[in-house]
Each structure stands twice: as C-alpha cells, then as structure tokens.
N, C-alpha and C positions, 0 to 999 in steps of 0.2 A: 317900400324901397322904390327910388327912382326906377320905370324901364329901360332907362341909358348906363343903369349899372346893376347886371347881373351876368353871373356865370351862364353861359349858354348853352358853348359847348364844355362839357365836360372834359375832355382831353385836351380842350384846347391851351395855348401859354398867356399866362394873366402877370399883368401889373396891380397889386391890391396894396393899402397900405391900413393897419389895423393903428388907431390914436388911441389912447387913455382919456378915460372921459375927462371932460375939463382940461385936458391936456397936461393932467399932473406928470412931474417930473420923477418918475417911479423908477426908472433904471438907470436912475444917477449911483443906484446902489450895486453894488456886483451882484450878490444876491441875488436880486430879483430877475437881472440880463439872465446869469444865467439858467435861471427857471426856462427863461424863451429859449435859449440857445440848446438846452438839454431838449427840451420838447421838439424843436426844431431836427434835431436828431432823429429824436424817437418818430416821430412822422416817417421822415425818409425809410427807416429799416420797416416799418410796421405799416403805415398805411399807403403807403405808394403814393407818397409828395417828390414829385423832382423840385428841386431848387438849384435856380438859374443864378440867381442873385440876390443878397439879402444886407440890410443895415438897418442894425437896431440904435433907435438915437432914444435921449433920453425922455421922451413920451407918445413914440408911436414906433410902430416897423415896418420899413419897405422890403416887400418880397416880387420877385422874377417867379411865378411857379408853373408849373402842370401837375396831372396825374399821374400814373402810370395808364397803360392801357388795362381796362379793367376796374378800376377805381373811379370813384367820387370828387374832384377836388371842392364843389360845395361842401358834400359831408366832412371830408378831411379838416377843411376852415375853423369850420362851426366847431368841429373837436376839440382840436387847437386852442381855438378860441377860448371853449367853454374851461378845459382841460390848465389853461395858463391865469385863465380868470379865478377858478378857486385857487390853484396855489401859491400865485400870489398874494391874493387876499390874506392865506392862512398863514403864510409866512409873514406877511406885516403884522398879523395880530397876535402873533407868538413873537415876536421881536421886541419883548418890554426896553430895549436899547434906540429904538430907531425913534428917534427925536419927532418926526413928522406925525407919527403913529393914529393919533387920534384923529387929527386934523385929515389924514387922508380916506382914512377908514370911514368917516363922518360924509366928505363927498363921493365913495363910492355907494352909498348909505343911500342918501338922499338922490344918487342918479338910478340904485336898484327901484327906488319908491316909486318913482314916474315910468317904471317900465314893467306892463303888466307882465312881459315873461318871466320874469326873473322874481324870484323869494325874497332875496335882502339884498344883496349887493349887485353892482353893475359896475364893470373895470375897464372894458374895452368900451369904445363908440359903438352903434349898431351896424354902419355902415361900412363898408370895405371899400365903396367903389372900384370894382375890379374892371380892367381896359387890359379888352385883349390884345393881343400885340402880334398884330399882323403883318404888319412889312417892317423889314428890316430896319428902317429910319427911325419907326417908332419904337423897333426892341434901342438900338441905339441912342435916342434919346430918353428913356426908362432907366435904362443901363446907367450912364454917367449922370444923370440925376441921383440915382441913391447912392452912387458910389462917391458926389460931391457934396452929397448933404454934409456931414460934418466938416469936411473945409468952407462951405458956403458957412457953418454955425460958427467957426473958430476955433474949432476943438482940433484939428491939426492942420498939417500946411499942405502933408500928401494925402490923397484917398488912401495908398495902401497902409497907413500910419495908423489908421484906425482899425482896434481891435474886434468891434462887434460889425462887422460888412465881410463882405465877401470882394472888398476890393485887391486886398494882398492874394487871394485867389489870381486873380484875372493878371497880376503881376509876376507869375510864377511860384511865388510865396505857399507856404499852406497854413490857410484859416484856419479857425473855429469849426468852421462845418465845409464836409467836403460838399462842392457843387459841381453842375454839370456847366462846361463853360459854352456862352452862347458861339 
C-alpha cells in the first residue's frame, strides 16, 4: 500500500472509498445494498464506527468515518470489509435467480487467484485510500462529493433523493443509517 494512503491516526476522521473489484455493478440489486447498509449499522452499535457520511453507489462506497475513542478504525475497515465480502459472495451464489450469477462470481474468482491473502474469492479492491480530513474545506469538499455522486451519475436530480447516502440526513430528513452530522 501506497505511504500517502494509510490510516495513521486511529481516531482520527477519514474519507475512504471501498470499489468492487473490476468495478462490477453489484448493488444495482437491493439485496446486496443492503448487506452494506445492515453492516453499516452493525458497526456503529458493536465496534465503535462513527459515521459522518456515507453513499453507496452501485460499485463502490463512500464513507466520512472515525472511531470511537478506544477503538480501531483500521481493524473496524478490514472487518467490514472482510465481513460484507463473504456475504455478499454467499448471497450471489445462493441466488440461482440472479441473471449475472456466474459471470460475477467468475470475476470475483479470478481477482481472489491473484491475491495471495485471500482462498477463493476477492470482492472489494485492496485499497481504500483513506484522506484524513483535516481542515474544514476538505471535510467540505469530501462531503458534497459523496453526497453528488449520484446526481453527478443521473440517478437523481437531488442528493437528498437518493436512498443509499446520507444526504436526506444533512437535509433534515432521516436515512438508512443514523449519522453523526459534521
């Protein structure tokens, strides 16, 4: 891993974005969102993730985080990570319905084969590039980037229109996932 992209300090507040390998288009399905979206949860009560802000688009997720004081946010990641990687997996392979099935299963296949840590499968990218966000400008620009991804995509016209972000948060609204507003 790059030395310009690592968690450093641990408590500190990170901008990270987690891709699907190849950039398959995996959470065009509800199902699979909410695999992230549940997990995303389960983090917050169980390992002391704060979440600033988040948008799941359909082949990667931007996340705003920290830890709690006292926690990990590397360890938390990697859990996450690991933790949304098999169940997705296992969900697409027990979905004899899901048209794409083989064909994705096949490229998470072949990205597990080139990567000695992993057994069989590989889901996520290796990398997160995490950018901590130190001055306001840059939580600011971080911010309405994820919260424009999907209007930038054409998936809706308002950030807060979209159901997987934490944009209708910051509008008053309430999410998917409760967050902490910056």
């Amino acid at each position: 891993m790059d030395k310009g992209y690592k968690i450093r300090d641990q408590n500190g507040l990170y901008f990270v974005t987690f891709a699907v390998v190849e950039w398959v288009d995996v959470f065009t399905r509800r199902n699979y969102a909410e695999i992230v979206v549940d997990s995303l949860i389960f983090c917050q009560k169980n390992k002391g993730l704060e979440i600033y802000a988040w948008c799941l688009m359909s082949n990667h997720l931007h996340l705003i985080v920290a830890a709690k004081k006292g926690f990990n946010l590397s360890d938390i990641l990697r859990d996450f990570k690991k933790y949304t990687a098999k169940e997705i997996i296992s969900a697409i392979n027990n979905n004899h319905s899901e048209s794409r099935r083989n064909w994705m299963l096949w490229i998470f296949k072949q990205a597990g084969s080139k990567n000695n840590k992993n057994n069989s499968f590989q889901f996520w990218r290796q990398n997160n590039q995490p950018k901590e966000l130190i001055t306001n400008q840059f939580k600011d620009q971080k911010l309405d980037y994820i919260h424009n991804n999907p209007v930038e995509s054409g998936l809706v016209k308002r950030p807060e229109d979209y159901v997987y972000s934490s944009a209708s948060n910051y509008s008053g609204e309430q999410g998917l996932i409760d967050i902490i507003l910056l």
